[in-house]
PAZALO-17633 format. One record per residue (C-alpha): residue in one letter; x, y, z. Coordinates in steps of 0.05 Angstrom, whole numbers, padded with zeros to 5 digits. Layout:
+------+--------+--------+--------+
: code :     px :     py :     pz :
+------+--------+--------+--------+
:    A :      X :      Y :      Z :
...
+------+--------+--------+--------+
This chain:
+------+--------+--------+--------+
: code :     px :     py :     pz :
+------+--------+--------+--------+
:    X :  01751 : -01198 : -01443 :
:    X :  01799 : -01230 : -01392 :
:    X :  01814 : -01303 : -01419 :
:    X :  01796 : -01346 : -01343 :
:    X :  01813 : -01416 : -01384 :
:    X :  01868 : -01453 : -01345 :
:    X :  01913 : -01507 : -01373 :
:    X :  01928 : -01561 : -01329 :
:    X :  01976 : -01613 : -01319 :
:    X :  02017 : -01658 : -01274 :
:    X :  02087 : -01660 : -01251 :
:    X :  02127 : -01687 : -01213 :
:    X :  02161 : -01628 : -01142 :
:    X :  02239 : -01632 : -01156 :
:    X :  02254 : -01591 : -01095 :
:    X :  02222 : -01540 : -01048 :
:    X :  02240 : -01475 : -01005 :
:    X :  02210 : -01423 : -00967 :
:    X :  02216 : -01353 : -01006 :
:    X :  02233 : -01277 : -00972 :
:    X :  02158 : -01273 : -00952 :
:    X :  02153 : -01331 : -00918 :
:    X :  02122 : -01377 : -00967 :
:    X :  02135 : -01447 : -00987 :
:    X :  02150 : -01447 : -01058 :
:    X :  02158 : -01515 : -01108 :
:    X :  02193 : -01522 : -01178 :
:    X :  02153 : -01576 : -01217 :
:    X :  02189 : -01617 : -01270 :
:    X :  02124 : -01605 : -01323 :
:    X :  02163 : -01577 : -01393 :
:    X :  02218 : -01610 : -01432 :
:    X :  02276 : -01660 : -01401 :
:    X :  02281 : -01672 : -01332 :
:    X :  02323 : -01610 : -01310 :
:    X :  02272 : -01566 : -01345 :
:    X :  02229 : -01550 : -01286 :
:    X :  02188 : -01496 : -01280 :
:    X :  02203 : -01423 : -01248 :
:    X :  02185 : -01438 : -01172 :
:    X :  02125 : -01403 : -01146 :
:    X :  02074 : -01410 : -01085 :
:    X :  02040 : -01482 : -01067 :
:    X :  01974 : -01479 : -01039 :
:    X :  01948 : -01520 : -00985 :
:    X :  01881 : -01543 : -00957 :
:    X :  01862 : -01496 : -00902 :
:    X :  01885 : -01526 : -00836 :
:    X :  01936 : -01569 : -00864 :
:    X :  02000 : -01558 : -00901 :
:    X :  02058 : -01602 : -00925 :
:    X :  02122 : -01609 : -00958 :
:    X :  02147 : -01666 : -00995 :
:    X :  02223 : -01694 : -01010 :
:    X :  02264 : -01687 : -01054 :
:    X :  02256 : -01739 : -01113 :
:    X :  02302 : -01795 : -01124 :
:    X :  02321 : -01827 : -01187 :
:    X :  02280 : -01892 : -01218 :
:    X :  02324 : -01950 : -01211 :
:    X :  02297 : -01975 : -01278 :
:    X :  02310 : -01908 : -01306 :
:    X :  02367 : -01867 : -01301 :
:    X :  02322 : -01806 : -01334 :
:    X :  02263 : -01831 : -01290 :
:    X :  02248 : -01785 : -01216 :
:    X :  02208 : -01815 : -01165 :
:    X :  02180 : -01758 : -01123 :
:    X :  02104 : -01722 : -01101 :
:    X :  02072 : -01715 : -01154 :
:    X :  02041 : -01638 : -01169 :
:    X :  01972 : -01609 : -01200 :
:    X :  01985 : -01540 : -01241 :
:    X :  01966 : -01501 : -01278 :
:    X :  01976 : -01424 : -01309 :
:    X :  01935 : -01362 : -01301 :
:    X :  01968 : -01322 : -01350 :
:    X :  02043 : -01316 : -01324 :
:    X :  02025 : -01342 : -01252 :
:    X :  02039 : -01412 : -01236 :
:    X :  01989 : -01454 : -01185 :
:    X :  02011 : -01516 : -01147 :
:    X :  01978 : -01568 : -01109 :
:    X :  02018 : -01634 : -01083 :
:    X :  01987 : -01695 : -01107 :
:    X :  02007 : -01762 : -01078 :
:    X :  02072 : -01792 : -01066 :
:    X :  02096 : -01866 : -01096 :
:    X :  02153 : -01881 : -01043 :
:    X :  02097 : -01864 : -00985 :
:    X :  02028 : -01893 : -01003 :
:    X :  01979 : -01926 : -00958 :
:    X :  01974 : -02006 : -00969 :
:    X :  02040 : -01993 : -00985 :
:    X :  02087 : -01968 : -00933 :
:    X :  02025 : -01939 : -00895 :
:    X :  01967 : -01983 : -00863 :
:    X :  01907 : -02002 : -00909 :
:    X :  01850 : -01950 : -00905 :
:    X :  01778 : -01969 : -00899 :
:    X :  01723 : -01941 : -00930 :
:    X :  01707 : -01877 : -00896 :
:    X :  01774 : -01867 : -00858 :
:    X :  01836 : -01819 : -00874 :
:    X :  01903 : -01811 : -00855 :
:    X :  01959 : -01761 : -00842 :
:    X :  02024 : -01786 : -00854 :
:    X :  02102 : -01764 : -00868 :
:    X :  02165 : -01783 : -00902 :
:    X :  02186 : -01824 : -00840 :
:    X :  02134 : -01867 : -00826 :
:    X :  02097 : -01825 : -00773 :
:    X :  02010 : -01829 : -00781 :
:    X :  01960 : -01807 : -00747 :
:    X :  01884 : -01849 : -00778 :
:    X :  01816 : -01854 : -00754 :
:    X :  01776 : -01908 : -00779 :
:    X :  01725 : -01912 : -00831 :
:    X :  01683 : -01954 : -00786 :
:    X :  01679 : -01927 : -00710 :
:    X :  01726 : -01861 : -00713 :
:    X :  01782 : -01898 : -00668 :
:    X :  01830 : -01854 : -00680 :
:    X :  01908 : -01877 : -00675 :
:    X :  01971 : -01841 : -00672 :
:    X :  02038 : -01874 : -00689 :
:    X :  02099 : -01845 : -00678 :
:    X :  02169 : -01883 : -00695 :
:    X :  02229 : -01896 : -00658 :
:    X :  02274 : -01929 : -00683 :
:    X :  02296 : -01946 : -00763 :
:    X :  02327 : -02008 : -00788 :
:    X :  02378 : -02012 : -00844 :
:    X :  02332 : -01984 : -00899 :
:    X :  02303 : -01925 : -00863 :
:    X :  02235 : -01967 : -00845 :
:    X :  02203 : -01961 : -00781 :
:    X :  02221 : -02014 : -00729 :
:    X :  02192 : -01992 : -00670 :
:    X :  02131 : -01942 : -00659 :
:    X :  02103 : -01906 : -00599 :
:    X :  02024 : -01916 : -00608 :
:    X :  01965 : -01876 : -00580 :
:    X :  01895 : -01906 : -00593 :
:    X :  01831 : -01865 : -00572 :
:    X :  01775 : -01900 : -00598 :
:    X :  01738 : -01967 : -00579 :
:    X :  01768 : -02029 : -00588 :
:    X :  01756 : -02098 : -00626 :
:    X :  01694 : -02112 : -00571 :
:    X :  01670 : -02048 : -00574 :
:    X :  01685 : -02015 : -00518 :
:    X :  01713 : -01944 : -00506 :
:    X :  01785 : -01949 : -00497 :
:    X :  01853 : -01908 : -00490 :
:    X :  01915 : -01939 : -00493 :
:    X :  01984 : -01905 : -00489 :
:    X :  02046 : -01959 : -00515 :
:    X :  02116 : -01943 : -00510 :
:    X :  02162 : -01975 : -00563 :
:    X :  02203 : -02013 : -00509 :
:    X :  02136 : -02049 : -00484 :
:    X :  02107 : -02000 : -00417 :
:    X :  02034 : -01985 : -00429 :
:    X :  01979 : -01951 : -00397 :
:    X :  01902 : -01973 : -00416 :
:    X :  01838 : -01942 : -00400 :
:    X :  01785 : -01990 : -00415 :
:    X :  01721 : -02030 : -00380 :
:    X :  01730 : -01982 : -00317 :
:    X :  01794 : -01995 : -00305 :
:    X :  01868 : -01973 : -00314 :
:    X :  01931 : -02006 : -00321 :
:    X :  01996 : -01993 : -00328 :
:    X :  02045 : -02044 : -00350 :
:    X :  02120 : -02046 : -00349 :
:    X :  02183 : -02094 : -00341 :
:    X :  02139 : -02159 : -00331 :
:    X :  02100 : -02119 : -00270 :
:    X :  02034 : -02084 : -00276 :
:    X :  01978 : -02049 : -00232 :
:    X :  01911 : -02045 : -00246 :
:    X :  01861 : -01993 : -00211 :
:    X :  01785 : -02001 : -00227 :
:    X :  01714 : -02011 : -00179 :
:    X :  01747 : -02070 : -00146 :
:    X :  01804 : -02035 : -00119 :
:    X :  01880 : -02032 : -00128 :
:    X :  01910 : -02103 : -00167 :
:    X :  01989 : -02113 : -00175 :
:    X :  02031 : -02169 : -00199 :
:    X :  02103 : -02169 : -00208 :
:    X :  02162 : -02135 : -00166 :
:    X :  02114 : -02104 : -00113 :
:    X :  02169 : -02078 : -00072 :
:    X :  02226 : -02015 : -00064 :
:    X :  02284 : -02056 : -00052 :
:    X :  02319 : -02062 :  00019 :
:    X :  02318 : -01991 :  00033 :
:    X :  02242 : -01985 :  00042 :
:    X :  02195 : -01936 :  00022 :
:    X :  02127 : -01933 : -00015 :
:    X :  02116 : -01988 : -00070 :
:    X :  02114 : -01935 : -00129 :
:    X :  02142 : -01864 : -00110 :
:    X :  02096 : -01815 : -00120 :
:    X :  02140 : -01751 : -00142 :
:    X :  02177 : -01797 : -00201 :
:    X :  02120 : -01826 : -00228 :
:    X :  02085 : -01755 : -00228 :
:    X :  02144 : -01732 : -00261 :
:    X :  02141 : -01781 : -00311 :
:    X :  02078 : -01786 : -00331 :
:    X :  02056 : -01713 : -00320 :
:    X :  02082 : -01693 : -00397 :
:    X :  02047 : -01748 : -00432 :
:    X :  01986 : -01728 : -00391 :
:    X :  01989 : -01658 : -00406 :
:    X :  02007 : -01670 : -00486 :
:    X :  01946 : -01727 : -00493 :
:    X :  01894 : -01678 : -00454 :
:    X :  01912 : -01625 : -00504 :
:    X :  01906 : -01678 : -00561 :
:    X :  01841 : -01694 : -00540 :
:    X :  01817 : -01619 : -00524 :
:    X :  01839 : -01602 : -00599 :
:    X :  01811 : -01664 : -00634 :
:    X :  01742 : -01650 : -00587 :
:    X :  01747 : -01572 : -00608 :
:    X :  01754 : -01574 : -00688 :
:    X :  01688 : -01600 : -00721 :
:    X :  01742 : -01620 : -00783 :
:    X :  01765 : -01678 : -00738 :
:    X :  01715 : -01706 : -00704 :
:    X :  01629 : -01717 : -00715 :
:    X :  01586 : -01694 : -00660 :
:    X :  01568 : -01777 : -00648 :
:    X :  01645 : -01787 : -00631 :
:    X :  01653 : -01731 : -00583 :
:    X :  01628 : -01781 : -00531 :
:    X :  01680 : -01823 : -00547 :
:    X :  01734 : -01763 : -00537 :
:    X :  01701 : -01748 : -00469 :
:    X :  01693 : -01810 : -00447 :
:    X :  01778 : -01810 : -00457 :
:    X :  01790 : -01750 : -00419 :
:    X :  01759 : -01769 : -00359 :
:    X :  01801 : -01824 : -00358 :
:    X :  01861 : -01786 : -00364 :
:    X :  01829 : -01760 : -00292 :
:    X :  01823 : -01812 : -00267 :
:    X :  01892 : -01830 : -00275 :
:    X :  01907 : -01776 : -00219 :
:    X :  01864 : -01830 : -00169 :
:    X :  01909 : -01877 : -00200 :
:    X :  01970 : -01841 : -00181 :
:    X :  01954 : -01815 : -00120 :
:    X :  01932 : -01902 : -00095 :
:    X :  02002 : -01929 : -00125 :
:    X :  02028 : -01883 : -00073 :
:    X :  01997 : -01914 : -00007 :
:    X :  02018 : -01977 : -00030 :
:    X :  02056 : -02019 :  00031 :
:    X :  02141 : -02023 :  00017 :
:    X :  02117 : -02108 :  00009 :
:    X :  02059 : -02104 : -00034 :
:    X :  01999 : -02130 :  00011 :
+------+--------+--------+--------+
């Protein structure tokens, strides 16, 4: 009779690589001193997710002491198994946002998350650009697809340097340099520079806008077409929500396509 009893324990990933076939393998620090580790073998993952941690660092308080993801394992018989466990240096509440109850987060090393909230399902992506001195964030690109404080269904686009583009209370706006346009049931709003200069032309030019906003278009319509696609992601009561989002990305087109008739004086 086959003995099926596993012994399990926890340890802490001292480094990982991707074997001949592929696979990402992890040596766990789990028997003796710290350099012990054990002989590096396959990690498993959750299905539709993987990860990788760091490297661990050494414990200022210890010199003996590493800091790193910790790791479930355990031994069938000569075969090690390996799950990750949670990370001190990147915890939520910590370095992370607070989660409430119900909600979840994907993060990494660098600060990057993507969360949906316990409460509605708003889900937010935030992406980093720039670090200060100590490797923390400064400055984020944000995506937020969701409803906001009041309520209402909303999809906002922020670029670390300030330019936005919200979708909210049938209307859009885009913001930028102390000038923004708004587009909803009452027609085409402005304030700010509203002109092209002294050579003339359209208020907004058509072909460089298109060409910049075409590839955050494309990437947030896909976004939404995956979240909307994989029941893992989203509940059938938010998939409103997610449609509600991609008709405004739509709409933006109408958007667009009005910026462009705009007079060379703004009237």
């Amino acid at each position: 009779m086959v003995d099926r009893r596993w012994g399990w324990d926890l340890g802490v990933a001292m480094y990982t690589a991707y074997g001949p076939n592929g696979y990402l393998g992890v040596q766990i620090d789990g028997i003796g001193g710290e350099d012990a580790g054990l002989p590096e073998d396959q990690l498993h993952h959750a299905f539709g997710f993987a990860s990788r941690p760091r490297d661990p660092v050494t414990s200022p308080d210890s010199p003996t002491t590493k800091i790193g993801c910790t790791t479930l394992y355990a031994w069938e018989g000569s075969e090690l198994h390996a799950w990750l466990g949670q990370d001190p240096r990147y915890q939520p509440g910590v370095v992370l946002p607070q989660l409430g109850k119900g909600g979840s987060i994907q993060y990494c090393a660098p600060g990057g998350f993507a969360m949906f909230d316990g409460e509605d399902g708003t889900w937010m992506l935030y992406a980093p650009a720039s670090f200060d001195a100590d490797g923390i964030p400064d400055s984020a690109h944000t995506i937020t697809v969701g409803v906001d404080p009041s309520g209402d269904p909303i999809l906002s686009l922020v670029h670390s340097e300030g330019m936005r583009i919200d979708m909210a209370n049938d209307k859009i706006v885009l913001y930028a340099g102390g000038t923004w346009l708004e587009v909803g049931e009452g027609g085409v709003v402005s304030a700010g520079k509203t002109s092209n200069g002294s050579a003339g032309g359209p208020l907004v030019k058509y072909t460089e806008m298109m060409a910049a906003l075409t590839p955050t278009l494309v990437a947030l319509s896909a976004a939404l077409a995956a979240i909307a696609a994989d029941p893992t992601l989203i509940t059938p009561a938010q998939k409103a929500t997610v449609a509600t989002a991609g008709t405004y990305c739509a709409t933006l087109t109408g958007l667009l396509a009005a910026a462009a008739t705009l007079s060379t004086t703004g009237t």
